[in-house]
N, C-alpha and C positions, 0 to 999 in steps of 0.2 A: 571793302574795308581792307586799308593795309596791315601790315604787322606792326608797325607802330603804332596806329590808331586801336588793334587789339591789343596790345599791351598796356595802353593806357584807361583801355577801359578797367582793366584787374580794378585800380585804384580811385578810378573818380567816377561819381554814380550822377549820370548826367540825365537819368530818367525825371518823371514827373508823375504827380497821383493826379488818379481821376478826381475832377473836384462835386462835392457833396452835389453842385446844382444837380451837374450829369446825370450823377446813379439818380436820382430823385426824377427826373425828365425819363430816364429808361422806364424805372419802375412806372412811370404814370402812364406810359404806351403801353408795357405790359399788362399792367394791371385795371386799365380801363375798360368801367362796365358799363360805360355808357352804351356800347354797340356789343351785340352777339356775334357780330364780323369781327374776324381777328383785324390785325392792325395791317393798315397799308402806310407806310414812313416812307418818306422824300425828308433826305436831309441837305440843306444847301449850305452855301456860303461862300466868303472870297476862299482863293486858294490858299492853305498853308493854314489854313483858321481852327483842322481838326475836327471835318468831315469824318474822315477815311477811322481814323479814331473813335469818332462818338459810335459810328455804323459797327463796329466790331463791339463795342459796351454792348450797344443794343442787342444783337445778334446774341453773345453770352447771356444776356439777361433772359433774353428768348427760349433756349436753350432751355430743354427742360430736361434730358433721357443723357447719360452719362455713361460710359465705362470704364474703368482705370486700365488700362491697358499694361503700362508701368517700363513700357520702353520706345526708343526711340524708330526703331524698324519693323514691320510685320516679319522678316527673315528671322526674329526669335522665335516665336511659336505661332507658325503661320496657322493651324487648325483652331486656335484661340482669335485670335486674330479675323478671322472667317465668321468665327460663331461672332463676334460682337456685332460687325458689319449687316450680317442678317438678323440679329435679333434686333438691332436700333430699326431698320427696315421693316421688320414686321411689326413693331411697336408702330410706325407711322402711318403703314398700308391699312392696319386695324382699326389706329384714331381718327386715321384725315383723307382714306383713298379706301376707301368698301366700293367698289363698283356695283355692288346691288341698291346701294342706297343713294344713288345718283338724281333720282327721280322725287327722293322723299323730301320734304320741305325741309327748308332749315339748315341742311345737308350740305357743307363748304367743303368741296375736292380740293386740295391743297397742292402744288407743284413740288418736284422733289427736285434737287441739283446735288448729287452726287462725286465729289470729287475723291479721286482712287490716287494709288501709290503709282510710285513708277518703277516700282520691281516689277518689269513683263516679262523676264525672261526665267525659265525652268519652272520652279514653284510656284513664282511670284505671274507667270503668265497661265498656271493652271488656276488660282486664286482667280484671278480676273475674268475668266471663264466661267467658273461656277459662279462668281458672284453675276455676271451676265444673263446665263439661265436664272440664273433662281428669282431677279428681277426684273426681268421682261422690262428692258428699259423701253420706252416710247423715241426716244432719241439716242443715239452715240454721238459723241465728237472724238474722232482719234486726232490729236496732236501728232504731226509725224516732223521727223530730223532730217536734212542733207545726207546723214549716213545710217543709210539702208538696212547695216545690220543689227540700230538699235530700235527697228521699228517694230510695231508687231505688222501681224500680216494683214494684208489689205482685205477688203468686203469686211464679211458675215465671217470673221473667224469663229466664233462661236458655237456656231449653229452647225449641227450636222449635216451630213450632204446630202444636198436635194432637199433639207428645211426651210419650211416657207416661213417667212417672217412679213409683217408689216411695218419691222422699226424703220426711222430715219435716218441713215447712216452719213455723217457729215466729216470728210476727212480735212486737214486745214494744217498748212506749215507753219510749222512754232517763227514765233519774229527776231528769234536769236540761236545763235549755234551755242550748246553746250561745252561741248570740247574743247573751249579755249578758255572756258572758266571753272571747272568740271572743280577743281580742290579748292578754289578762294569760295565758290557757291557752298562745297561741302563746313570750309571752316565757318563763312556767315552765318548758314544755318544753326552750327555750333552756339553760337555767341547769340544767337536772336532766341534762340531755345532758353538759357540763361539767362537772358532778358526778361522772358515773358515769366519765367520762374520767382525772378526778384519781384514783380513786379506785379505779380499775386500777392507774395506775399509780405510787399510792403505796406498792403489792408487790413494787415494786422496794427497799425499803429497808427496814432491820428492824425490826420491829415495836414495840420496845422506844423506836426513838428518838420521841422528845419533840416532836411540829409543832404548830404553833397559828397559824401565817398561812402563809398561799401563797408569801409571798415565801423564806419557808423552808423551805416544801417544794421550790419551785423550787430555789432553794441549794443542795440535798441531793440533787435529781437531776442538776442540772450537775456534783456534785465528783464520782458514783461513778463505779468502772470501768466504762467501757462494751463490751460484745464489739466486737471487728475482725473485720473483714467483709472479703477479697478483695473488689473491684468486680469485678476480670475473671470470678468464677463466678458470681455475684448476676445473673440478669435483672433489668432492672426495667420495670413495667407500668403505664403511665399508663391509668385506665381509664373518664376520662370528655372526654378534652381531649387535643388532638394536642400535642406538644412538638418541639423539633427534636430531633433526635438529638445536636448539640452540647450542650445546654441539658439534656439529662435527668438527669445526676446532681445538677450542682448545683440544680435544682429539688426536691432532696430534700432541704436543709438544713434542719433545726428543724420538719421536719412527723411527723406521725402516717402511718405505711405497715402495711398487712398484710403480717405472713408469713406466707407459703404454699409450700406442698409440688407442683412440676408433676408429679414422677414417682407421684403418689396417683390421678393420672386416669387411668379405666380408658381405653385406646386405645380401645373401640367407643362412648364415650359422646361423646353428642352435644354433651355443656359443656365447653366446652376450660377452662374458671374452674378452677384448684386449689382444695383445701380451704384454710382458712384455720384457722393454730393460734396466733395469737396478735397483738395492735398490737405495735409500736414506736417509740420516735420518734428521727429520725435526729437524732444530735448535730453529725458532723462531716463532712467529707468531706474526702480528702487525694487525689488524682489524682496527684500526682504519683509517691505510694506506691502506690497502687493497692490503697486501703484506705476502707473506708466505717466507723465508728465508731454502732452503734444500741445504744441502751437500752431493755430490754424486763423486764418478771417469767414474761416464757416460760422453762421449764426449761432448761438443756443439753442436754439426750438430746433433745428434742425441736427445737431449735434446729440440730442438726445435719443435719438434712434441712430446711431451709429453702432452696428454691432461687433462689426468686422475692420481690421486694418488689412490694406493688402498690400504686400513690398514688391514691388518689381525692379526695373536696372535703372530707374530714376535715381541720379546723384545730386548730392547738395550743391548748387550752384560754386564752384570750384574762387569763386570772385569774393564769397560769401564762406567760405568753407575757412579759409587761410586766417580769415580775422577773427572769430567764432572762438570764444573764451565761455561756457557756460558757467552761469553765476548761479549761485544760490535761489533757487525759489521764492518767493514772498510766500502769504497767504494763499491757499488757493484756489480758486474755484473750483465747486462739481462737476462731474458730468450726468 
């Protein structure tokens, strides 16, 4: 994308919502109890028709184990960062991959596809390391580049020396050279980041209405009812930057927070992190009521175990931020 076709995105919202049939067709593979086999989906079609599309609905819908992480790089709190990756893993190895229970009827081993960061180097390639040991992957694929010094190292980096391993190690040249696109890649990802932001949470609104620029989509998320929130039962959890304790609510204004559920962690697990069911973004804050006012497309049923919000270096989509007038609240909903 060029820098004109990024600057015209600021202004006109050329996105589109998922339409009711979708979510309905997801939820019914989901949720189908016809079979005790989970679901096996082939999705076809001509090309252009919103394959690639529906398969990412589906996928999210699938999705069930969450963590708000609340930034864009593992390089903020890489020890955080570790702990999620291995607890989503042990959450899966427990549900769907017990190697004892291989033989027991009933019993579906599920495959895993793991895809990692591409910070390899210092930290970011000791990270890849323990996350290697601690899951005994059955497979490796290393992706490797024309320039040698952004590779990691060939074989069994992993393993100590003279460890015997049975993995299959599969090395294979990427089908493009990075370094000639290395900052238009860095700004796309910018802008597709922001994307998938709006575009959350343009599920907050019904599908039916009419948007065609941001500054009305913004419009449209300042007029609706937003839930009220008690502040006094809400934690909130700064999770990469100390705040004072004076200054932590109102450092909640107009940002993007996860909710999350504290009473979902098991007492003997070693990640105190809640699961994470859903963004919001705070509209308002009233202390004096003792009321916090967030806008989310989280259901109700599930919102009502929400106990915790937690802020990380997620910002209001900047497209969305510029036009954002908050209005008076109407009536408002519990939480």
């Amino acid at each position: 994308m060029d820098g004109s076709s990024a600057k015209r995105s600021s202004s006109s919202y050329t996105g589109w919502t998922i339409p009711e049939i979708w979510e309905e067709a997801a939820d019914s593979i989901t949720n189908d109890s016809s079979s005790c086999l989970p679901p096996i989906t082939l999705v076809c079609g001509p090309g252009n028709s919103g394959k690639s599309t529906f398969s990412r609905l589906l996928l999210n819908t699938l999705l069930h184990r969450f963590f708000f992480f609340g930034h864009v790089t593992a390089q903020r709190d890489p020890k955080v960062y570790l702990n999620f990756i291995l607890n989503l893993y042990d959450y899966f190895h427990n549900q769907h991959y017990k190697s004892g229970e291989l033989d027991e009827p009933g019993n579906l081993i599920l495959p895993l596809v793991i895809n990692t960061s591409g910070w390899v180097k210092g930290i970011g390639y000791d990270l890849l390391v323990d996350m290697l040991r601690y899951m005994s992957p059955t497979h490796v694929v290393q992706m490797r580049v024309s320039v040698e010094s952004k590779n990691l190292p060939t074989g069994f980096f992993w393993l100590e020396e003279n460890e015997k391993t049975s993995v299959n190690l599969i090395e294979i040249p990427t089908v493009y050279e990075p370094s000639t696109r290395l900052v238009l890649i860095k700004n796309d990802a910018c802008i597709i980041r922001d994307l998938r932001l709006v575009a959350y949470f343009r599920q907050c609104l019904p599908r039916e209405l009419d948007i065609s620029t941001y500054k009305e989509l913004a419009d449209c998320l300042a007029s609706i009812t937003p839930y009220e929130v008690p502040l006094s039962r809400i934690k909130v959890k700064h999770l990469h930057q100390q705040v004072p304790s004076s200054e932590v609510n109102h450092s909640l204004n107009a940002t993007i927070v996860g909710l999350a559920v504290r009473s979902c962690v098991p007492p003997s697990s070693e990640h105190c992190t809640p699961w994470c069911v859903g963004l919001g973004i705070i509209r308002a804050i009233d202390i004096s009521k003792d009321r916090l006012y967030v806008i989310t497309p989280v259901s109700p049923c599930e919102l009502e175990n929400v106990d915790i919000l937690l802020r990380g270096c997620l910002e209001t989509p900047a497209c969305l931020l510029q036009y954002i007038q908050w209005t008076s609240s109407k009536k408002l909903s519990g939480w």
